[in-house]
C-alpha positions in Angstrom: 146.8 183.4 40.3 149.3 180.3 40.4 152.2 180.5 42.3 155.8 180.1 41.4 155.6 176.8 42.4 152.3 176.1 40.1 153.8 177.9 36.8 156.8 175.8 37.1 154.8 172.3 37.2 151.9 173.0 35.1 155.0 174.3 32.4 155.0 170.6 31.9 152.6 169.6 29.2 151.3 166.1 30.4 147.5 166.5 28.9 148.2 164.8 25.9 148.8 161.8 27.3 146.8 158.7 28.0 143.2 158.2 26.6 141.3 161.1 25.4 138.8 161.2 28.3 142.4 161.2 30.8 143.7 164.2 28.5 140.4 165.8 29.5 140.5 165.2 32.8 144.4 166.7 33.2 143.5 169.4 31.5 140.8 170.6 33.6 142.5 169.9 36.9 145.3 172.1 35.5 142.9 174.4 34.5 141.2 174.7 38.1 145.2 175.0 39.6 145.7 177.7 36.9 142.6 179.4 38.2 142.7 179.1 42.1 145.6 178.0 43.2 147.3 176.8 46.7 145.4 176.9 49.6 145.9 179.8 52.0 145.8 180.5 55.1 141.8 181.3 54.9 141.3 177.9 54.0 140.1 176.1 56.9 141.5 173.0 55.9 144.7 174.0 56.0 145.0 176.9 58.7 147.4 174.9 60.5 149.9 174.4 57.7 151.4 176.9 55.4 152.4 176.7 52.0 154.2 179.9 51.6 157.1 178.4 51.1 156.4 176.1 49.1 155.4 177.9 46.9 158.1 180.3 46.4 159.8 176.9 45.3 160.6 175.7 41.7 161.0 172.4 41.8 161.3 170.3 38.3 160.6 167.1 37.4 163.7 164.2 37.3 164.7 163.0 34.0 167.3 160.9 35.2 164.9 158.5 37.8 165.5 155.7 35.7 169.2 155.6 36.5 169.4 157.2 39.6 171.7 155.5 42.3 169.3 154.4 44.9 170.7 152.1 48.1 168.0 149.0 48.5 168.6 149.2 52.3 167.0 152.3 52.7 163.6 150.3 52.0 164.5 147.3 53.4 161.8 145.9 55.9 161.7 141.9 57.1 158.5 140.9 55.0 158.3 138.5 52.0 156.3 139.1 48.9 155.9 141.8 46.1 157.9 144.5 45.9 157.3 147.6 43.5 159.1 150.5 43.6 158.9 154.0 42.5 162.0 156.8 42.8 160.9 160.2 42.3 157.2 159.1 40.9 158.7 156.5 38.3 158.7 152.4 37.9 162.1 151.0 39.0 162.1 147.6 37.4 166.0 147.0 38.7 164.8 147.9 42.2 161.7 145.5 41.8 160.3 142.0 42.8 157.1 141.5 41.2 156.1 137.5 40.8 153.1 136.1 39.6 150.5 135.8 42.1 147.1 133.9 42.1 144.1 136.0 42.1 145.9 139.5 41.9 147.1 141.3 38.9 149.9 143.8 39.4 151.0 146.0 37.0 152.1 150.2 36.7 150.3 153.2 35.4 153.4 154.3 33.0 153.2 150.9 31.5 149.9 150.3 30.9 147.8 150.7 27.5 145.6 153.3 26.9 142.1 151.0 26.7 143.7 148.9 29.5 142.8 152.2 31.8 139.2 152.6 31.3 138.4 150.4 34.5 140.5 152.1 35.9 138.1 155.7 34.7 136.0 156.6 37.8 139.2 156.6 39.6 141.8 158.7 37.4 139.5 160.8 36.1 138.0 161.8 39.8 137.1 165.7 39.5 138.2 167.8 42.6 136.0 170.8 43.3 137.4 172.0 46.0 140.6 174.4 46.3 141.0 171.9 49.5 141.9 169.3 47.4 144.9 171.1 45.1 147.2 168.8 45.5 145.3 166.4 44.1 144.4 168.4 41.4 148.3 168.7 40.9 148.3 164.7 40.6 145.8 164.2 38.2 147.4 167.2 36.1 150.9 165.3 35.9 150.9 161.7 37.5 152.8 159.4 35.0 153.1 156.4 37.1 152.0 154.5 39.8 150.7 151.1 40.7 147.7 149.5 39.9 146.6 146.6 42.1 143.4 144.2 41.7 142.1 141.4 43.5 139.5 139.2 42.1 136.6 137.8 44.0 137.5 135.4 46.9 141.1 135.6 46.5 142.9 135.7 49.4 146.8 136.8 49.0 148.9 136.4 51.9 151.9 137.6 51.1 152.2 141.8 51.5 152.6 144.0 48.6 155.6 146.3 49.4 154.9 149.6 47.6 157.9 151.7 48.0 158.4 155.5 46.9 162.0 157.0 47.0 162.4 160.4 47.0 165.8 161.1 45.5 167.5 164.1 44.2 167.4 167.8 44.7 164.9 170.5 44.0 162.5 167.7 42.3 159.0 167.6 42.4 157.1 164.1 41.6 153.7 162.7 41.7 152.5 158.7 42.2 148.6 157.4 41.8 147.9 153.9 43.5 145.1 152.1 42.2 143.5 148.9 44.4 140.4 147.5 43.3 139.1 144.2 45.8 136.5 142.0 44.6 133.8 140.5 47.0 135.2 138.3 50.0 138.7 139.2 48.7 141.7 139.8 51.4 145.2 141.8 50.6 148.0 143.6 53.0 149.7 146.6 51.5 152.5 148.3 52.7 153.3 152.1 51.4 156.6 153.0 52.2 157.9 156.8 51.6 161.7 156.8 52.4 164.2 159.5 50.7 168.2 159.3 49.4 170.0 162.7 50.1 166.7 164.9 49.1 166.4 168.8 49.7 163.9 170.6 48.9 162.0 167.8 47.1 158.0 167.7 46.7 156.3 164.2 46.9 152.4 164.2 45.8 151.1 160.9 46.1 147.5 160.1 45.9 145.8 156.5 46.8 142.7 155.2 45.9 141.2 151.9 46.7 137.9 150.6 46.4 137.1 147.3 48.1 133.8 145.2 47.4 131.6 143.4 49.5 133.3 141.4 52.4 136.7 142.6 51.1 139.3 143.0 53.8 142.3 145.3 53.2 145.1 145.5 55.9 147.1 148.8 55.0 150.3 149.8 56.9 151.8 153.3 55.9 155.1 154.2 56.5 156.3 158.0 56.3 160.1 157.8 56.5 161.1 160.3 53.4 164.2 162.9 53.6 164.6 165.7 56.3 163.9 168.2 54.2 161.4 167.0 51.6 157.6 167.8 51.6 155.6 165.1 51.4 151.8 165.2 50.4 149.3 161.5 50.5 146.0 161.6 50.2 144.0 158.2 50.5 140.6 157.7 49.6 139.4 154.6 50.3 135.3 153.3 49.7 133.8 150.3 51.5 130.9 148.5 50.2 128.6 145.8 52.4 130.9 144.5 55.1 134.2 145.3 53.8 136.8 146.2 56.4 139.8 148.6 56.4 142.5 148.2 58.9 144.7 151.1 59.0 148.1 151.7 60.8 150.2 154.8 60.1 153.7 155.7 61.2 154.7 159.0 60.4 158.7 160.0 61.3 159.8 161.5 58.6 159.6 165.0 56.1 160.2 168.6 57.1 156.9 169.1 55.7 154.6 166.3 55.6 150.8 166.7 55.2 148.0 163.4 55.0 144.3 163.4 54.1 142.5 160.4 54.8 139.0 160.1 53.6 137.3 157.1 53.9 133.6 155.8 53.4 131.3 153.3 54.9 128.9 153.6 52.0 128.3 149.5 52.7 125.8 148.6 55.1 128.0 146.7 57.9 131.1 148.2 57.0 134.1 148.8 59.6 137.3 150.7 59.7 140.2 150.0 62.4 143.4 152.9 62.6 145.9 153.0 64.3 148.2 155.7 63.5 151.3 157.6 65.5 153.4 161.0 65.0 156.9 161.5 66.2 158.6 164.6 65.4 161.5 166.9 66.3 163.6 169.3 64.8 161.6 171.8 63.2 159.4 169.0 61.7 155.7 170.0 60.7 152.9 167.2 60.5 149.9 167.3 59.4 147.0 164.6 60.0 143.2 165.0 58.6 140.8 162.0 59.0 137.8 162.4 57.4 135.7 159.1 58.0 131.7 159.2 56.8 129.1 156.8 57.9 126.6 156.5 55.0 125.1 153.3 56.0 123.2 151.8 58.6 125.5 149.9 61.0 128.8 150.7 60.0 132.0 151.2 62.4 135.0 153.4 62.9 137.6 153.0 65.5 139.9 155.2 65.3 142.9 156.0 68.1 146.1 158.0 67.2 149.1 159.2 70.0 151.4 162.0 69.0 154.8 162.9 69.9 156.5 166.4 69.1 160.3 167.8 71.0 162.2 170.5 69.8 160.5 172.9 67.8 158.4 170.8 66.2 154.9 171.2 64.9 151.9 168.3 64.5 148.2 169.0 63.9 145.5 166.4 63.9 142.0 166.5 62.5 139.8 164.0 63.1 136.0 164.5 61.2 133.5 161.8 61.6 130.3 162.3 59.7 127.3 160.3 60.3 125.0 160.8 57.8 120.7 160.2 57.7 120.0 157.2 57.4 123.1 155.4 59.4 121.6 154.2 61.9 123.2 151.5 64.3 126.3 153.6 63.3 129.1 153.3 66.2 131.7 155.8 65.7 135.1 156.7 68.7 137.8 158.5 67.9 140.7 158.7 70.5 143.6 161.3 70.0 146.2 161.6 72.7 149.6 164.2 72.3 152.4 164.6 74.5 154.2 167.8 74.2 158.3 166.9 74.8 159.9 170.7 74.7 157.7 174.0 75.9 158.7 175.1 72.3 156.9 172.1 70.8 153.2 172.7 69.4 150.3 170.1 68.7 146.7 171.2 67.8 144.1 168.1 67.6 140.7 168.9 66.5 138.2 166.2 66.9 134.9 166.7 65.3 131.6 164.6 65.3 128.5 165.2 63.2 125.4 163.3 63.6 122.0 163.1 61.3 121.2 159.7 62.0 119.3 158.0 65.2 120.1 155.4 67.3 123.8 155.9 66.9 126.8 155.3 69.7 129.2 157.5 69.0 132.6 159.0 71.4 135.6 160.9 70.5 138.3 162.7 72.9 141.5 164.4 72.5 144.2 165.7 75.4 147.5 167.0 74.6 149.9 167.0 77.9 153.0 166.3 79.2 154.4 163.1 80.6 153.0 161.9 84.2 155.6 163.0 86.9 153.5 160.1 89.1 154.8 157.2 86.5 157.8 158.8 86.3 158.7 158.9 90.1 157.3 155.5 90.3 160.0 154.5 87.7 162.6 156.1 89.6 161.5 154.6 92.5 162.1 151.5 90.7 166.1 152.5 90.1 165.6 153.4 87.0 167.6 157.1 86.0 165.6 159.9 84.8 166.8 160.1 81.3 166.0 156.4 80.8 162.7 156.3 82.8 161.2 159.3 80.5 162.6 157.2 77.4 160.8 154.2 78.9 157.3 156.1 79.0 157.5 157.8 75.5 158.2 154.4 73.9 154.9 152.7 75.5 153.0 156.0 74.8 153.6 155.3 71.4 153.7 151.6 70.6 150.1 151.3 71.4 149.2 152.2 68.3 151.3 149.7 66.8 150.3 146.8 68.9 147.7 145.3 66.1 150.2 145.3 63.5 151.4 141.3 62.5 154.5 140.5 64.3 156.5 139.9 61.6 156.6 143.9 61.0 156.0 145.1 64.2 159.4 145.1 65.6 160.8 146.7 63.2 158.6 149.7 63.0 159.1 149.9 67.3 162.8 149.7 66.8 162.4 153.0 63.7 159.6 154.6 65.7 162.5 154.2 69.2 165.1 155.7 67.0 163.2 159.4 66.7 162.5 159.5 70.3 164.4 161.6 72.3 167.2 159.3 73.4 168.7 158.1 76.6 171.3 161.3 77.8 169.4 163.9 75.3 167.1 164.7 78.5 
């Protein structure tokens, strides 16, 4: 049975939209949502993270996102190229700097021509078959917008695209698709950026998919920085052929309720994926993290290494699956997840998981969830530094590790918003 949450979006008739075989496709996502719902608390996928809430909620969808006040400076970040940006799930051309570039085409689901999609078909018209999946279900059903990004072969574009998603409004509920497609030996940088304008109670479901060909390199920073009280749901899927590379870094400060799948495959022989990814919460903040990384050729790589940071009452869960699957051999696989716990009412549950079916493959992964090291901090004291600042010292490093590989012309910036959410010098 659908939940009040589910009646209230799916009330929204978005299957005839689109081609016919994207009407299809809505509808039976709907249909599935219709049938089986939210996940619960049985679902082992989401154990850690209710929806109960949530789905007492009635959020509706913003008719008014095309004129909606938004301040740029809330997405402001010191990189130069491409901007696009999205409040509450729609195309903001006002708030957008999108120039011609070489080798790329850039353009938006909303404005985009019914047989201009069908490239774009394998993607869109994905079918979800598990409850596991609902939100993403929920994006197919009613994603109007979005942007659509590809690269043809060779091309090598320099300059970031900023992809930015405001979250604006009360009791609103939106839903973004991004599209990349890479062609062989092509190179991009993409920035998502989730930030939020006076938003309570607001849902986010965005859903990524990229797809990048042989040799294709894709450097993708995400940035979670929405509203305090806004729920905000990503999923990224991202496929690598024959020795494509994904470099991931993830910052994630921001939601109440915040919850990020990201499912990636090494279906190319030689393949690698790099992340780098870090949590920071407080308040009564709840984050949830699920890596799902599958070796499916021989070869391939994963390293993967996330810290995470929870005070107050917070909440932060981490699950990191790799699979390596027959046939993957030469496969070298480590996953590192280290926590540190700021208040004794704080809570962080990391699950690392490792499944093997190939031979001759190296593979490592750890997790440890503590407190910080009274050693490093008497040594600082011992150094003259005060006890408040010395604990502020250590938290900052902990952190900024997994933001050492980012290019230096973002890097500061994301230290200096990562520093802000810290417990500060005197809150000891």
């Amino acid at each position: 049975m659908a939940s009040a949450l589910l009646e209230a979006l799916l009330e929204c008739d978005e299957g005839s939209r689109g081609p016919a075989w994207l009407a299809d496709a809505r509808r039976a996502a709907a249909d599935a949502l219709a049938r089986e719902g939210l996940p619960g608390a049985r679902n082992e996928a989401w154990k850690y993270t209710s929806l109960r809430a949530l789905e007492q909620s009635r959020p509706t969808r913003d008719s008014d996102a095309l004129t909606r006040a938004v301040d740029a400076s809330l997405f402001a970040l010191p990189v130069d190229g491409p901007r696009l940006v999205f409040v509450n799930g729609v195309y903001r051309a006002d708030l957008s700097h999108v120039q011609s570039i070489e080798g790329a085409s850039i353009s938006t689901l909303g404005a985009t021509a019914n047989g201009e999609l069908d490239p774009w078909r394998a993607l869109l018209a994905r079918n979800y078959e598990s409850v596991d999946a609902a939100f993403a279900r929920l994006n197919t059903a009613l994603v109007a917008d979005g942007p659509l990004i590809r690269v043809a072969p060779s091309a090598r574009i320099d300059a970031p695209i900023h992809l930015v998603f405001v979250g604006a409004g009360r009791d609103i509920a939106w839903n973004a698709r991004v599209l990349i497609e890479l062609g062989e030996r092509a190179s991009l940088r993409v920035i998502e950026h989730h930030v939020g304008a006076d938003a309570t109670a607001q849902l986010g479901n965005i859903v990524v998919q990229a797809s990048l060909g042989a040799a294709a390199r894709l450097d993708l920073v995400q940035i979670q920085d929405t509203a305090a009280d806004a729920t905000l749901i990503r999923r990224s899927e991202i496929s690598l052929a024959d020795d494509a590379t994904l470099s991931s870094h993830v910052l994630e400060i921001g939601a109440r309720l915040a919850r990020h799948d990201l499912d990636v495959d090494l279906r190319g022989r030689g393949a690698r994926f790099v992340s780098r990814g870090v949590f920071a919460l407080r308040g009564r903040q709840h984050a949830d993290t699920h890596l799902d990384i599958r070796h499916d050729a021989r070869d391939t790589t994963s390293d993967i290494m996330w810290r995470g940071v929870a005070d107050d009452r917070a909440r932060g869960v981490f699950h990191g699956a790799i699979t390596v699957a027959r046939g993957a051999d030469g496969a070298d696989a480590n996953l590192s997840n280290k926590n540190l716990l700021l208040s004794p009412n704080a809570e962080i549950d990391t699950q690392p998981v490792l499944e093997i079916y190939a031979d001759e493959v190296k593979a490592a992964h750890g997790a440890t969830v503590g407190q910080l090291d009274e050693r490093a901090l008497f040594y600082l004291r011992s150094r003259g530094l005060p006890p408040d600042e010395a604990r502020h010292l250590l938290i900052a490093a902990f952190c900024a590790t997994a933001l050492a590989e980012v290019p230096a012309d973002l890097r500061a910036h994301l230290e200096a918003m990562l520093t802000a959410r810290l417990p500060q010098i005197g809150d000891a």
